[in-house]
DRENMIBA-839721 format. One record per residue (C-alpha): residue in one letter; x, y, z. Coordinates in steps of 0.05 Angstrom, whole numbers, plus 5000, padded with zeros to 4 digits. Layout:
# residues N
AXYZ/...
***
This chain:
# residues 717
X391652060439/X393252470501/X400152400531/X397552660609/X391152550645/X387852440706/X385151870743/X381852170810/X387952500838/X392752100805/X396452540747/X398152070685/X404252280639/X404351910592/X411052220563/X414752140627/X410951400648/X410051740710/X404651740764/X403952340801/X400152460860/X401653060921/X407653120881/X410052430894/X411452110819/X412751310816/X415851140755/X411850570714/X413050060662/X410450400591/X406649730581/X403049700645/X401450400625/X398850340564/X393849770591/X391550380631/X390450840577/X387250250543/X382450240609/X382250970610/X379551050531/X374450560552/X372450780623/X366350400650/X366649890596/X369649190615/X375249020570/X376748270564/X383347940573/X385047830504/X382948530479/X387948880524/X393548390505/X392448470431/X391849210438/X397349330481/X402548690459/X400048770378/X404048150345/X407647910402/X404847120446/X405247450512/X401147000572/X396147180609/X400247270670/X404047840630/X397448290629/X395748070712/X403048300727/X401049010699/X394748930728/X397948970796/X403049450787/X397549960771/X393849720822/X400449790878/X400950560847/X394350800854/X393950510916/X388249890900/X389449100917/X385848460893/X381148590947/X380249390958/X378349510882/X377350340876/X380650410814/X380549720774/X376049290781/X377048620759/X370648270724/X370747450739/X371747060670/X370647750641/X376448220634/X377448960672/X374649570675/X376350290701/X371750480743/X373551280764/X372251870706/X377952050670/X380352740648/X383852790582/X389453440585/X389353850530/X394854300532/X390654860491/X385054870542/X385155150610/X390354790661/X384554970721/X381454280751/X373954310758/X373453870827/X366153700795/X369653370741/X373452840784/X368752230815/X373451880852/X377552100917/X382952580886/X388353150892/X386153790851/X391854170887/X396953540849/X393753720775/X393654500786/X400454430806/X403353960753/X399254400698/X401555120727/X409754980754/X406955340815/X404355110878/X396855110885/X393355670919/X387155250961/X384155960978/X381256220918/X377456730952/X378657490920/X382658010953/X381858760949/X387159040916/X391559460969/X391160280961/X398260211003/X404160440954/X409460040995/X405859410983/X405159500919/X412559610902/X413958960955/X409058660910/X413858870848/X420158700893/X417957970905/X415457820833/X422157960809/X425657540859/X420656940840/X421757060766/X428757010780/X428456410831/X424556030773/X428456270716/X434555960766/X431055260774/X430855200699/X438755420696/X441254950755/X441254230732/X436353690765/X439453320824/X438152690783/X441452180742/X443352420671/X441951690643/X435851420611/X434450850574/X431150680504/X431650120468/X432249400495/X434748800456/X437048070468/X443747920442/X445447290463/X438046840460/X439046070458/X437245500504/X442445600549/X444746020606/X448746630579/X451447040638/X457647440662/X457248000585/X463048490573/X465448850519/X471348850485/X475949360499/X474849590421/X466849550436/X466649040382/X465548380417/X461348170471/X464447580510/X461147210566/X459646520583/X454146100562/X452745480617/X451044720596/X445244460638/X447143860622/X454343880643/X453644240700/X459144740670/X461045260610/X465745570558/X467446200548/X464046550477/X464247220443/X460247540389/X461648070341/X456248590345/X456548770274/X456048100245/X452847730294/X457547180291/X459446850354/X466046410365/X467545890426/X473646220459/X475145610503/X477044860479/X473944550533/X467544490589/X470744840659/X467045230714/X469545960693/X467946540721/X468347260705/X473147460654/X476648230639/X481148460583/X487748710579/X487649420565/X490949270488/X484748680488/X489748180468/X488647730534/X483947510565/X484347360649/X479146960692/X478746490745/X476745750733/X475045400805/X473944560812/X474744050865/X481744020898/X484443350889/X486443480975/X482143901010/X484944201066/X481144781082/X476344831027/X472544460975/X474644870915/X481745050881/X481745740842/X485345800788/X487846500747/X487546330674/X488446680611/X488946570534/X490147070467/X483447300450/X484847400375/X487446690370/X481746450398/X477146760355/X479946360304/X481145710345/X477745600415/X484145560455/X486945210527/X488045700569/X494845800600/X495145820682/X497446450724/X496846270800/X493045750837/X489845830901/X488045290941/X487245561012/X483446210993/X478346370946/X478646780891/X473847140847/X472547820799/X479447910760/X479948590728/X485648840684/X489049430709/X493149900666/X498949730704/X499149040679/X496948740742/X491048400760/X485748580820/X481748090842/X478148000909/X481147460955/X477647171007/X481446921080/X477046731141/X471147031118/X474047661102/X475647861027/X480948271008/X481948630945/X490148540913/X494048650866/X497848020825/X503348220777/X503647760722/X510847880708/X513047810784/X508147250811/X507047600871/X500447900900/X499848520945/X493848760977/X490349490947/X485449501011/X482449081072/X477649241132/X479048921191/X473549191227/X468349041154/X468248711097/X468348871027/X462448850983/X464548910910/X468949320871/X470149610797/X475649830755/X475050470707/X480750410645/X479851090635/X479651480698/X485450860728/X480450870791/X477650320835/X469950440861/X469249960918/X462749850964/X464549541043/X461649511106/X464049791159/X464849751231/X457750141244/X454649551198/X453350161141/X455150071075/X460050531043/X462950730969/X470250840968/X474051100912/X481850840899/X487850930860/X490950290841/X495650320890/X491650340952/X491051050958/X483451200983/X480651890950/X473851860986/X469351471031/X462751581037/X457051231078/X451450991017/X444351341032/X439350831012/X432851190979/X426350791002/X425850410941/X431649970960/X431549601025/X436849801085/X441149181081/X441449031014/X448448950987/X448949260917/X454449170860/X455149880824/X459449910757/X462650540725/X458551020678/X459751430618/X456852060666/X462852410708/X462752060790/X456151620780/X456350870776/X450350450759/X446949820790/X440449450788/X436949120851/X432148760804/X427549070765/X430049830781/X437250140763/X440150690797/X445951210804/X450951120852/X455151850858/X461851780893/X459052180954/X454551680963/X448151900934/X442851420899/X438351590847/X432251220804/X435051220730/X430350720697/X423650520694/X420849850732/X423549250680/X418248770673/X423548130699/X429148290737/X436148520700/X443048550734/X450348630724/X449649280681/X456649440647/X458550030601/X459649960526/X467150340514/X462950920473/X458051010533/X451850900493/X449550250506/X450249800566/X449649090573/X445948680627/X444047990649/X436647830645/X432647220651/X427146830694/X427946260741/X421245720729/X419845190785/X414444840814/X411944550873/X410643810881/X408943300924/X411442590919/X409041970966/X414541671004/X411841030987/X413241150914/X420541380923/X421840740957/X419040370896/X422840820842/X416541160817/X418541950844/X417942080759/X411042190759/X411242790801/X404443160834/X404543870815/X401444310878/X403445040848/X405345160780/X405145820744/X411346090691/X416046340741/X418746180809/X414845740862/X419545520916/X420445330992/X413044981004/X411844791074/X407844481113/X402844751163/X402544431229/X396244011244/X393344291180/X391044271112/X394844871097/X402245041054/X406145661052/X410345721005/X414546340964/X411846490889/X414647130837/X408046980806/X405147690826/X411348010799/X416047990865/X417447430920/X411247500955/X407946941005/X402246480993/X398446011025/X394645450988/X389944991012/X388944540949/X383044940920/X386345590901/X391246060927/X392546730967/X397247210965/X398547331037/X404147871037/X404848521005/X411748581002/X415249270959/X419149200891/X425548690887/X423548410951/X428447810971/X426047211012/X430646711048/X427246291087/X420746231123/X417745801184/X411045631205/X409345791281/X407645141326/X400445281322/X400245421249/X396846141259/X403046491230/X409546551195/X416346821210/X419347041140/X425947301125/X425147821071/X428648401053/X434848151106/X430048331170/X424647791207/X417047941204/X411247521234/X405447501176/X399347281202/X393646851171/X389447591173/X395547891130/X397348251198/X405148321209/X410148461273/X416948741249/X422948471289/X427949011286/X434848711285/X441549071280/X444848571230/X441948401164/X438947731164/X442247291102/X437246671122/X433046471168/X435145691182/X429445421235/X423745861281/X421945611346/X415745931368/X414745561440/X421245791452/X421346441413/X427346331386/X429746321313/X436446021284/X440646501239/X445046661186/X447147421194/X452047861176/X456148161226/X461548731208/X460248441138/X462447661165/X456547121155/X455746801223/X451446271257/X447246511311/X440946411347/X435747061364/X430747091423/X425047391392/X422947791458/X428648141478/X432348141407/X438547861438/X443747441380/X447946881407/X453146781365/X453945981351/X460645871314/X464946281263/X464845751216/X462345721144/X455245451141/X451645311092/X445545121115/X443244951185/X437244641226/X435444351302/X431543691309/X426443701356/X431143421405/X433644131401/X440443881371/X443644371324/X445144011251/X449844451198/X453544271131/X459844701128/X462945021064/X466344301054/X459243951050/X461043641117/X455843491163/X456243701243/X452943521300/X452343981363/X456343601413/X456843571499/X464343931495/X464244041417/X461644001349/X461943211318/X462543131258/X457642631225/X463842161184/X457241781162/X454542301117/X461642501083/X459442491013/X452742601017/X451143321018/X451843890971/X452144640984/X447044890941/X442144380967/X437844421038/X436343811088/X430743821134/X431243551200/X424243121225/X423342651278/X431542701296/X432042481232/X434842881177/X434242731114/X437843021038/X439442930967/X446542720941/X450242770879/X446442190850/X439742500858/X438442040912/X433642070974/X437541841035/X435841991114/X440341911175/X437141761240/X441242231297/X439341761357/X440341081328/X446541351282/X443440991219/X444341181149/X438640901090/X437541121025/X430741231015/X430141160932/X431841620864/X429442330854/X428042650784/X433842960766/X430743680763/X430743700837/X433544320873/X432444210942/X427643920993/X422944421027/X419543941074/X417643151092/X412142871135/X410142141149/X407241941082/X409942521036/X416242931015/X415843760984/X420243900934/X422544490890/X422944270818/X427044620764/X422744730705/X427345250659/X433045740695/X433546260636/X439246780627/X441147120567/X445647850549/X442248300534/X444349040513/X440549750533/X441750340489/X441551080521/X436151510492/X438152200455/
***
């Protein structure tokens, strides 16, 4: 078979699983690409569903959804949608067929493009181009040769310079990442929730920690890589978090947070921990404790060669990163930003350097590069390519190649370079991947993949009340994430967020079928969404930035100097929306007027989640699952409610009456005017949050699986 043809005026290479058209390539998935060249060896034909997934997935169950996930990544590339089918065309309880003329390259034959030979809309100049090195002459018309002798020798003079301009290109490296990926395999697949994978300073362990749905918590595990063998590391269930060797690997270091026993001025205690790996290998151990912190959080430990500890310390909404010396219990901080925040940071063993990413004052993101001690090297403001939206905070790691780190937004990794220069490295994953981290030797990385399933049901408030929520009535299913259904007003209609397409997209259903109604790009993030009064639109937060989608697929942009971390409540008679944003990297409550783009600020307090009754009263639970009440002279706390909320869960507010779920997985409701607290009945215990509640029924996100697992990339020769 071919490795490069053409589609129209798309270039296929099949080598490179690139698209290529006026010499703008988009890097593609080799699967979705080989359903293409399936398509493309059987143009005009219509090739059923199960052909093309036994051709192009031979001996592996993959679902159907797989091959319609391709489907529209080819179709996003060559610039077709579900509706405007050019390219593929999809054949109703049939399969797909290509429908343009394809060109097969031989590389023996001539590299000219007959136009003739192309029936769809396409780029000759693109193929002539790609074929030749050269750019494409569009005037093909014959010149006289010149009977001038000076022109001729210019003639001479110029070939030589282009000779040696091209022979230069081929000497001067590419401006690109050196890295690129092979072979991908699962290291750590089980049942559970494997997350947080390092390696051993040796290279011969993987440790990270594998989570117990059950229990709500984890242990600590490593593998050998050679034997496959994996040992508990940790005696007993804890909430741990990210872990980092000593530089000898004889300890291990990381930070195990629970409820303070008296919570002053937050809900969790952090603890530093750490326990002798090798013992543990043979015995799961107890670990021994370091420091407690019960006024500031703590998070990220990393070994420095020192002997200290970094770790990122958070006070009043700002972090800091510090140093702890075991051997002196005492802390000192390596760097701050009053005027920011910081992002993330990593440690390089060998080069003893810090990479950190803040904000800054400007509300830009910038890579700084340390020395242990606090000495800054460089700082440079991060130039987001387009593939990666503006406010998008990112976590880069160190690299095997010299001043590059690495991240993932999704399902793309990049280069970061200490100047602050991004690159594509990777091709488009087919589910997302994140927390890449180096193997010692530099050929192999590991990373944290995995798929979050839920559904969206509807349950009668009539039935909660008479403990029959159990039987739950599915609305949206499909194998990965359906979330945040709601209502429209004074219709039959429900928006809600689905990954079913590939990325967070939204849909509207009206209970015979679905639409995709957004066509938002690659690793798109959503956080939160609001009908209008009238029902004839949406505000949606995606990317961190508000747009209006309208039931036409039209959109207005809102352009907003702050990133937007969620959008809380929309009120469209009032054209006003209440916020979470992120000011000089500080989360803070706030409230936008849509027409003039001016932010209020609220409070500077931790919130967790926020809403307004119709009464226009502001509800919040703070970082202490407290509930407040916007008050004539102040905030009240709702004493009423202590004990009923939980962070990681939403409330709705309808009717002045808001209503959550507790610990217990139970519906209660709290009635602002009357000052009345009921509980309503028992929820399945799958529950993640409530979406929305009208007189007769309640929307719910269900949990069906939450799947993460290590799994390790190997560098191709």
């Amino acid at each position: 078979m071919a490795e490069q043809y053409w589609i129209g005026g798309f270039f296929i290479d099949l080598s490179r699983n690139q698209i290529t058209q006026n010499k703008q390539s988009q890097i593609i998935a080799p699967k979705a690409l080989a359903v293409l060249t399936y398509l493309a060896e059987n143009q005009g034909k219509v090739v059923s569903q199960d052909t093309l997934l036994t051709n192009v997935w031979p001996d592996t169950v993959v679902s159907p959804n797989t091959l319609q996930r391709s489907i529209a990544q080819l179709r996003k590339a060559l610039g077709d949608d579900s509706k405007v089918q050019i390219y593929i065309k999809t054949h109703a309880k049939q399969g797909y067929s290509l429908e343009c003329d394809v060109r097969w390259h031989d590389k023996a034959s001539s590299s000219k493009a007959d136009p003739a030979d192309i029936d769809c809309a396409g780029d000759e100049a693109v193929e002539a181009s790609l074929v030749n090195g050269a750019d494409y002459e569009t005037n093909t018309t014959a010149k006289p040769e010149s009977s001038q002798p000076g022109l001729g020798l210019m003639a001479i003079v110029l070939g030589i310079v282009f000779l040696a301009v091209m022979g230069a290109s081929y000497l001067i490296p590419e401006q690109t990442s050196k890295l690129s990926f092979g072979e991908l395999r699962s290291l750590t697949a089980t049942d559970n929730k494997e997350l947080a994978g390092i390696y051993s300073p040796d290279g011969q362990y993987v440790v990270f920690l594998r989570y117990s749905g059950e229990f709500c918590q984890n242990n600590i595990w490593a593998k050998n890589i050679d034997t496959q063998e994996e040992s508990r590391l940790t005696e007993n269930l804890g909430s741990y978090g990210s872990h980092s060797f000593s530089r000898d690997g004889k300890q291990l270091v990381f930070i195990e947070s629970a409820d303070c026993n008296k919570p002053i001025t937050q809900k969790q205690c952090y603890k530093l921990m750490s326990f002798d790996f090798h013992k543990a290998l043979e015995t799961p151990q107890s670990p021994s404790l370091l420091m407690e912190c019960k006024n500031s959080k703590i998070i990220k430990p990393k070994w420095l060669n020192n002997s200290n500890v970094a770790l990122l310390q958070e006070f009043s909404n700002r972090w800091k990163l510090a140093s702890y010396s075991i051997a002196d219990n005492k802390s000192t901080v390596i760097y701050e930003r009053q005027d920011g925040n910081i992002i993330d940071y990593d440690y390089s063993v060998a080069d003893d350097l810090i990479a950190l990413t803040s904000i800054h004052h400007d509300g830009h993101y910038y890579i700084e590069v340390l020395k242990p001690d606090g000495q800054v090297l460089s700082s440079h403001r991060i130039k987001y390519p387009k593939e990666i939206a503006n406010f998008k905070l990112i976590y880069p790691n160190f690299s095997p190649v010299e001043n590059q780190l690495v991240f993932s937004t999704g399902r793309q990794l990049f280069t970061l370079s200490y100047d602050g220069q991004v690159s594509n490295i990777s091709l488009p994953l087919d589910e997302p991947m994140g927390s890449p981290v180096f193997h010692p030797g530099g050929k192999r990385m590991l990373v944290i993949k995995g798929h979050y399933d839920s559904d969206i049901v509807s349950v009668p408030l009539s039935r909660i009340k008479q403990a029959q929520s159990q039987n739950l009535s599915v609305l949206e299913r499909s194998i990965l994430g359906e979330d945040s259904a709601i209502l429209q007003p004074d219709g039959e209609l429900i928006a809600y967020e689905s990954e079913r397409s590939g990325d967070e997209q939204l849909w509207i259903t009206g209970g015979k079928g679905s639409r995709q109604l957004s066509r938002f790009p690659m690793d798109t993030d959503i956080n939160g969404m609001e009908w209008a009064a009238d029902g004839t639109s949406l505000l949606v937060n995606a990317n961190y930035a508000l747009t209006r989608v309208y039931l036409d697929a039209r959109q207005q942009s809102f352009p907003l100097a702050y990133p937007v971390a969620e959008l809380f409540q929309w009120d469209s008679n009032n054209n006003s929306a209440l916020l979470l944003v992120r000011i000089k990297g500080v989360l803070t409550l706030a409230e936008l007027n849509l027409a003039s783009l001016e932010l209020r600020i609220i409070n500077d307090k931790k919130v967790n989640w926020a809403d307004k009754s119709e009464s226009g009263d502001l509800v919040y639970i703070d970082d202490m699952d407290r509930f407040w009440q916007s008050g004539p002279a102040e905030d009240l706390h709702i004493e009423a409610l202590d004990g009923q909320g939980r962070s990681e869960r939403r409330f709705l507010v309808k009717d002045n009456v808001i209503y959550g779920v507790n610990d217990d997985f139970q519906l209660w409701s709290y009635a602002l005017n009357g000052d009345r607290f009921e509980l309503i009945g028992e929820l399945p215990d799958n529950v993640d949050y409530l979406t929305d509640i009208d007189q007769t029924q309640l929307l719910m996100t269900v949990r069906v699986s939450a799947k993460k697992e290590v799994a390790e990339l190997s560098l191709s020769e």
